[in-house]
N, C-alpha and C positions, 0 to 999 in steps of 0.2 A: 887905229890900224886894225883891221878885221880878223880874224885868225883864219888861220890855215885849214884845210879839212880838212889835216892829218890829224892837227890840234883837236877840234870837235868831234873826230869818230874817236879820239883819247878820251874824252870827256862821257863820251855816250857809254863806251865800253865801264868806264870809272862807274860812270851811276848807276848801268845795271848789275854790276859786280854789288856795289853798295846796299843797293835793293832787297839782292838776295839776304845781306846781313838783315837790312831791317825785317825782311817777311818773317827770318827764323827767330827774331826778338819780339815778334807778335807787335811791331809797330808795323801795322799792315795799313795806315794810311800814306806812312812814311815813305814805306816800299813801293808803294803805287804810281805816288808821285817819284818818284826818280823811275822808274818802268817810264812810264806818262815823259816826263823827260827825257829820256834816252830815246823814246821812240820818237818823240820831235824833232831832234836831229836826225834820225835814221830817214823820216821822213821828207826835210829839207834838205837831205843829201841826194834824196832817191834811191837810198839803197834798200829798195823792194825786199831785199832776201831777209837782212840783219831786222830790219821791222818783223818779218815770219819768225825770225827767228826767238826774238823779243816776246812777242807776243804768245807763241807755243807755251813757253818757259812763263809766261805770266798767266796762262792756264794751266797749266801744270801746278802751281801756287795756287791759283784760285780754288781748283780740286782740292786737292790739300786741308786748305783752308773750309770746306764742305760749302762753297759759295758757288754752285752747282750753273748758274745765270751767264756768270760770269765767266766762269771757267767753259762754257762751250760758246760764248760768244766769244772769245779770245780764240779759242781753239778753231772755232769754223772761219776767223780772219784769217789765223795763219796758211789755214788750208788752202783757203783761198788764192792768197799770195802765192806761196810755193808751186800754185798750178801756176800761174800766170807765170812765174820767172824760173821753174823749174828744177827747184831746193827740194831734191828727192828725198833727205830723212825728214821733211817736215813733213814732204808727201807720205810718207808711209808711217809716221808716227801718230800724227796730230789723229788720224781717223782710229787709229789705238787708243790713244786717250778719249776722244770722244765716246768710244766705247766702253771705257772705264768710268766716264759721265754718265752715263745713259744708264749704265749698270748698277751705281750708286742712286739712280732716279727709279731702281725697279722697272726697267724698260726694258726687257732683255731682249724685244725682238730686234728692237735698236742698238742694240749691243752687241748684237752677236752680227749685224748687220754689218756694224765699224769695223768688227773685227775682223770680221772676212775681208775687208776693204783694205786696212791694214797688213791683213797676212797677204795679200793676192803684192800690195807694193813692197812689201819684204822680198817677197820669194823674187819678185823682178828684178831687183838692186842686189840679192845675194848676200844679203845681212841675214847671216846665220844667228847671230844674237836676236833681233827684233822677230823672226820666224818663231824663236823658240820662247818671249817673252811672249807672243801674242797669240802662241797654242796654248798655252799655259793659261793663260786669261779664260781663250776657248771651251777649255778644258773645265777651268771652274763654272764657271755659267751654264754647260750643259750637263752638270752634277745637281741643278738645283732640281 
């Protein structure tokens, strides 16, 4: 008997919760593959968003992690996604982080590029928090 998709999006959510433990236990192959799994279901569900969603959160780890490749390949998926189906904090974060990539790559023209890009979808959505997370960032990079 097949499960239910309430079943599988339970499973998907489980593994990437899971994930997160293994990234912060430094078993970063562990964590990958349950990301890697969680996103196959999100995938065979078609739910477009929870994949951006997925994916942001596993650049965001990859940063972290200073695996620079990976974490803007994660990040420009998400972006990606979130345009196509219209998940505005991914839209307005992911190009924040990307600019936090760029920035740890010595890129600042790229950086400061994201960021405007990020602050311009803050200000549109009205998230006073991400406005004020992404002047800040702003703020550091034009100190260099």
């Amino acid at each position: 008997m097949s499960r239910s998709f309430a079943d599988r999006r339970q499973e998907a959510r489980i593994l990437f919760r899971d994930a997160f433990l293994d990234f912060g236990d430094a078993l970063h192959a562990a964590g990958r593959q349950k990301c890697e799994d969680s996103l196959a279901i999100y995938r065979d569900s078609g739910e477009r968003s929870e994949e951006a969603k997925v994916r942001f959160s596993m650049a965001s780890l990859e940063k972290q992690r200073g695996n620079w490749d990976a974490a803007q390949a994660e990040a420009e998926t998400a972006l990606a996604i979130a345009r196509e189906v219209g998940l505005g904090w991914v839209k307005a974060n992911a190009p924040v982080l990307l600019g936090g990539i760029a920035y740890e790559r010595r890129d600042f023209e790229e950086a400061l590029r994201r960021y405007e890009e990020g602050l311009a979808a803050h200000r549109g959505m009205g998230t006073l928090r991400g406005v004020g997370f992404t002047l800040a960032a702003m703020a550091e990079l034009r100190m260099l």
